[in-house]
C-alpha positions in Angstrom: 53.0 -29.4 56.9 50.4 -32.5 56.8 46.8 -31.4 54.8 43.9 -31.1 56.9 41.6 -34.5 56.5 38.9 -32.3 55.5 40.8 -31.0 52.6 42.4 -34.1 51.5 38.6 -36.3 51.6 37.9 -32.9 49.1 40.9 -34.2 47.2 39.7 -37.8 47.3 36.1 -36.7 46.3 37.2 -34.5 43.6 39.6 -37.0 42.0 36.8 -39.9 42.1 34.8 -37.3 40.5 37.0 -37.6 37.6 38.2 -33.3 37.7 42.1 -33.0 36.8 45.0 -32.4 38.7 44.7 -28.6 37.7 41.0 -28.0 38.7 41.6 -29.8 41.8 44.6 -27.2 42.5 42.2 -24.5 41.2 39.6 -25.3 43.7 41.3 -26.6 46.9 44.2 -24.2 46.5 46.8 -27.0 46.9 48.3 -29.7 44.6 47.6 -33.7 44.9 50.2 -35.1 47.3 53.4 -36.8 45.7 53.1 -39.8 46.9 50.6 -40.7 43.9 53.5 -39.8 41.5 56.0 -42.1 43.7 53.5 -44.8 43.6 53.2 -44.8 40.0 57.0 -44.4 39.1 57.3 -48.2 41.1 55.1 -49.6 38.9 51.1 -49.0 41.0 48.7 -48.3 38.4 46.4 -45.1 38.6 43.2 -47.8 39.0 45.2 -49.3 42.0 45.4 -45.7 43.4 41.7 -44.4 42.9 40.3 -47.7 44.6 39.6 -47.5 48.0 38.1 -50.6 48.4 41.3 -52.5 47.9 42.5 -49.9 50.6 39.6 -51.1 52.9 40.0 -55.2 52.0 43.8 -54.7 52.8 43.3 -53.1 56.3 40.4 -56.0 57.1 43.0 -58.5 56.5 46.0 -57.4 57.8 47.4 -56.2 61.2 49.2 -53.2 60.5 51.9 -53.6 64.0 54.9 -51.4 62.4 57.0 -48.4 63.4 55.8 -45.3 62.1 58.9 -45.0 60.1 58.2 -48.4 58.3 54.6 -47.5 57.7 54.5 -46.5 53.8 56.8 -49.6 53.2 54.8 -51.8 54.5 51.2 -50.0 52.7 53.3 -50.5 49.6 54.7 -54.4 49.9 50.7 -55.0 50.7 49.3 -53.3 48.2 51.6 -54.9 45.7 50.7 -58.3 46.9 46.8 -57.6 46.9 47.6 -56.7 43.0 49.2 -60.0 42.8 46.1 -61.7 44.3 43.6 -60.1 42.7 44.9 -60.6 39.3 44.4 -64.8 40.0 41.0 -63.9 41.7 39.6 -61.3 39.7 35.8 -60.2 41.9 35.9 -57.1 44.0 32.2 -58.6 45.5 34.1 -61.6 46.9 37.3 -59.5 48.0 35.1 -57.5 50.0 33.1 -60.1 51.6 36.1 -62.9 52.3 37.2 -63.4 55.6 39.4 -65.6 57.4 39.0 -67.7 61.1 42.5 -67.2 61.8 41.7 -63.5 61.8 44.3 -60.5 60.5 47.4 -61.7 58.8 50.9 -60.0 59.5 51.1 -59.4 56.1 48.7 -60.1 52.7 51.5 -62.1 51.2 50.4 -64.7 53.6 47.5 -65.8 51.6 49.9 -66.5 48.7 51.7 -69.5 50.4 50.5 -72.9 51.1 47.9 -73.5 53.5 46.2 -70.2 53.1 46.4 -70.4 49.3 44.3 -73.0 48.7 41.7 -71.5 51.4 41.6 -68.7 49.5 41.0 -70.7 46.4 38.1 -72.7 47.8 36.5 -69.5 49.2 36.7 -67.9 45.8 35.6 -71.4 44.3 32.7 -71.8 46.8 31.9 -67.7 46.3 31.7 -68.2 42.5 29.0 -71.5 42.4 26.1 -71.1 41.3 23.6 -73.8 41.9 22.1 -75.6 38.4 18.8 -75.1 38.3 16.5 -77.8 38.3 15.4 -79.3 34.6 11.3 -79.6 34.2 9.7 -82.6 32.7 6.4 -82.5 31.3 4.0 -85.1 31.6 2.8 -86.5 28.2 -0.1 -88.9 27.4 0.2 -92.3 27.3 1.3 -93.2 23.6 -0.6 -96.8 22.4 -1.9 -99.8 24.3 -0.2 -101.6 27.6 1.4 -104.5 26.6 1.0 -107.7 28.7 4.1 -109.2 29.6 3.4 -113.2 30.4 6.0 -115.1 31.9 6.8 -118.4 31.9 6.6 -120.7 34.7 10.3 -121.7 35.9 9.2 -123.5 39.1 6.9 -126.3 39.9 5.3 -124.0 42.1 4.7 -121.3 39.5 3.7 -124.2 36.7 0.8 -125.6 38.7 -0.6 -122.2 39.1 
């Protein structure tokens, strides 16, 4: 029997909040789902799973079109290929404001492959420039005497001057 979504946004809350898997049983009256422990036995780490802003960045970017049945395979081969990309482009500011004009992806692994890859690179390039700031000079005061410069005649012209 599925939990309620009010009792599993509790969950959520509560392990955000940092309380153990015991408390959380203690004050909800039901344990965290297994699917956390599946995840982490093939090989999700426990900051992958307490994130839900890679959860949000994953469904912005990619059309999830699959059976029912295929549904948790699919979160997982995504997931896993977010982790991939966000260990080369490490900034959860630009991963939540990226966006692409060809829209939602069939799948994240997308933006690993040539052309998208090095889209994704300038975008992350162009996200992390900062523009130099401008260098000041300060005026000083004139230092000695102008020096005349006379120059020599090198044309008629000039000579009979």
């Amino acid at each position: 029997m599925p939990l309620p979504s009010e009792k599993v946004q509790e969950i959520v809350r509560l392990r955000k909040s940092g309380c153990s898997k015991k408390q959380i049983k203690d004050i909800t009256g039901c344990a965290i789902p297994t699917i956390e422990k599946y995840l982490l036995k093939n090989g999700f780490t426990k900051e992958s799973l307490s994130d839900n802003w890679k959860m949000s960045v994953i469904k912005r970017l990619v059309n999830f079109s699959v059976k029912a049945s295929e549904y948790k395979k699919f979160l997982f081969i995504q997931i896993k290929g977010f982790e991939k990309l966000y260990k080369q482009f490490p900034n959860q500011e630009f991963w939540q404001k990226v966006s692409f004009a060809e829209g939602k992806f069939s799948s994240i692994n997308y933006l690993s492959y040539e052309p998208m890859f090095t889209t994704l690179k300038d975008k992350y390039n162009l996200f992390k420039y900062r523009v130099p700031e401008k260098k000041s000079y300060q005026e000083e005061e004139k230092a000695g005497e102008d020096v005349k410069i006379i120059r020599k005649a090198r044309t008629i012209k000039e000579f009979l001057k």
